[in-house]
C-alpha positions in Angstrom: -153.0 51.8 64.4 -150.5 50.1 63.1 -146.2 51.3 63.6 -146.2 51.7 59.8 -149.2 54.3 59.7 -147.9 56.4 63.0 -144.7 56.7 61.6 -146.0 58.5 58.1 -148.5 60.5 60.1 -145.5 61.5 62.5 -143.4 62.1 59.5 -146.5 64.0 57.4 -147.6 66.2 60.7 -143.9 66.8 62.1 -142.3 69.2 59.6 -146.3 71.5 59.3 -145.9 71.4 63.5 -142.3 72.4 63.2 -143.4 75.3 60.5 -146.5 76.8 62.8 -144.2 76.6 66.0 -141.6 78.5 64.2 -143.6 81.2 62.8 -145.6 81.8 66.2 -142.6 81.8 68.4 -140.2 84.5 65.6 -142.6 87.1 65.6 -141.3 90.1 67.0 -144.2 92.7 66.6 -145.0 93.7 69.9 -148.3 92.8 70.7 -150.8 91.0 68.4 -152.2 87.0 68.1 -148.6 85.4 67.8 -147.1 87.0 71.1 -150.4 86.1 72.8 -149.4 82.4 71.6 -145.7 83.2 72.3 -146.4 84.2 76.4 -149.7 81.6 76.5 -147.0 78.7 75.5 -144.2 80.1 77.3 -145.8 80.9 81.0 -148.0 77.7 80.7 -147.6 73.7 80.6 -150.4 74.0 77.6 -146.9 73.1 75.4 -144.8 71.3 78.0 -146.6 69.0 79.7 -147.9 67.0 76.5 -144.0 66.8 75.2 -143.1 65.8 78.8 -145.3 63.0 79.0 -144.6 62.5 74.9 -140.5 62.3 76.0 -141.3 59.9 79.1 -143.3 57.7 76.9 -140.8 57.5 74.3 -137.6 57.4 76.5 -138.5 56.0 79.4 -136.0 53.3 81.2 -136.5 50.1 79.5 -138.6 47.2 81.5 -140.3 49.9 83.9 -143.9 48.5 84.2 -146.8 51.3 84.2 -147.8 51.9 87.9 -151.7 51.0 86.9 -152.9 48.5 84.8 -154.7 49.6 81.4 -156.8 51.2 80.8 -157.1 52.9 84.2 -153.4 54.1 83.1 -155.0 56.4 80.3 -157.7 57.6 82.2 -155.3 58.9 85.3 -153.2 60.1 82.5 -155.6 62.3 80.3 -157.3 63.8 83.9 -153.9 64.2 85.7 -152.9 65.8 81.8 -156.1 68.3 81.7 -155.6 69.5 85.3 -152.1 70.1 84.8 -152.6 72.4 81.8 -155.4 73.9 83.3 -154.0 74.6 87.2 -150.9 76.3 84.8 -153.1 79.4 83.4 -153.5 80.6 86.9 -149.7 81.2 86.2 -149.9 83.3 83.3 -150.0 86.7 84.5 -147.7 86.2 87.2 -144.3 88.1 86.5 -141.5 85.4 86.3 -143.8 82.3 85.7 -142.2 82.0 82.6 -138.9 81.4 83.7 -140.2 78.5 85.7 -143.6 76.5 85.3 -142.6 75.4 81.8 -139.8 73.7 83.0 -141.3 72.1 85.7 -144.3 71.3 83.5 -141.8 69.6 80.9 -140.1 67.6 83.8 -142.9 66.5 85.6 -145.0 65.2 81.9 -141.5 63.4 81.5 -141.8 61.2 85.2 -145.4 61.4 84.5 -145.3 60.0 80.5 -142.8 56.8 82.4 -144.5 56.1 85.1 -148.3 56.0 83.7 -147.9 55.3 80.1 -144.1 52.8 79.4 -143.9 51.7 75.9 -143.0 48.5 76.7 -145.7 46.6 78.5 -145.1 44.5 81.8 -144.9 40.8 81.2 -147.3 39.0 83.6 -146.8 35.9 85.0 -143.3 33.7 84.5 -140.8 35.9 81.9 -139.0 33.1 81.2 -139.9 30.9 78.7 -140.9 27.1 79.5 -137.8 24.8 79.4 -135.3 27.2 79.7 -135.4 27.3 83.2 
């Protein structure tokens, strides 16, 4: 995909995410589908993680190479991803879990997005170019 065609999907899907995020996490009738959502989001990584690793992607330290090469990288990534949502919903009837696994979730997809996934990619070999040595 091109930067030109992430950017308008980004720009097309941001505002409808920002709208169905909203309206699950302002409902205050007690009970129902939207405070499911509301608790399932809060007390789990299911929301956290992905951003996390989204943020450390995006904002990681400039020139930090990816600890794999591709496209071992993605597949460590996407496993390490599903068992940290997963291992989360043993949390979710816990009291107090809330308070706590999103924000480790959140921090850990951040080191995790950096580490396994930079935006920039390593340079291989010599870095500088020939005759300007």
């Amino acid at each position: 995909m091109t930067r030109a065609l992430m950017t308008t999907i980004g720009l097309a899907l941001g505002p409808l995410l920002l709208l169905v995020v909203d309206v699950i996490v302002t409902q205050t009738i007690p009970g129902g589908v939207f405070n499911d959502f509301f608790e399932l989001f809060r007390a789990t990584a299911i929301v956290a993680w992905p951003v996390g690793v989204l943020i450390g992607h995006w904002y990681g330290p400039p020139g930090l190479a990816g600890l794999v090469p591709e496209p071992l990288n993605y597949i460590i990534l996407v496993a390490g991803s599903l068992a940290a949502m997963g291992l989360s919903l043993f949390f979710l009837n816990v009291p107090g879990a809330s308070d706590i696994v999103s924000a480790v979730s959140l921090a850990a997809g951040i080191v995790t997005g950096a580490l396994f996934w930079p935006i920039e990619k390593p340079v291989i070999g010599n870095p500088v170019p020939s005759g300007q040595e």
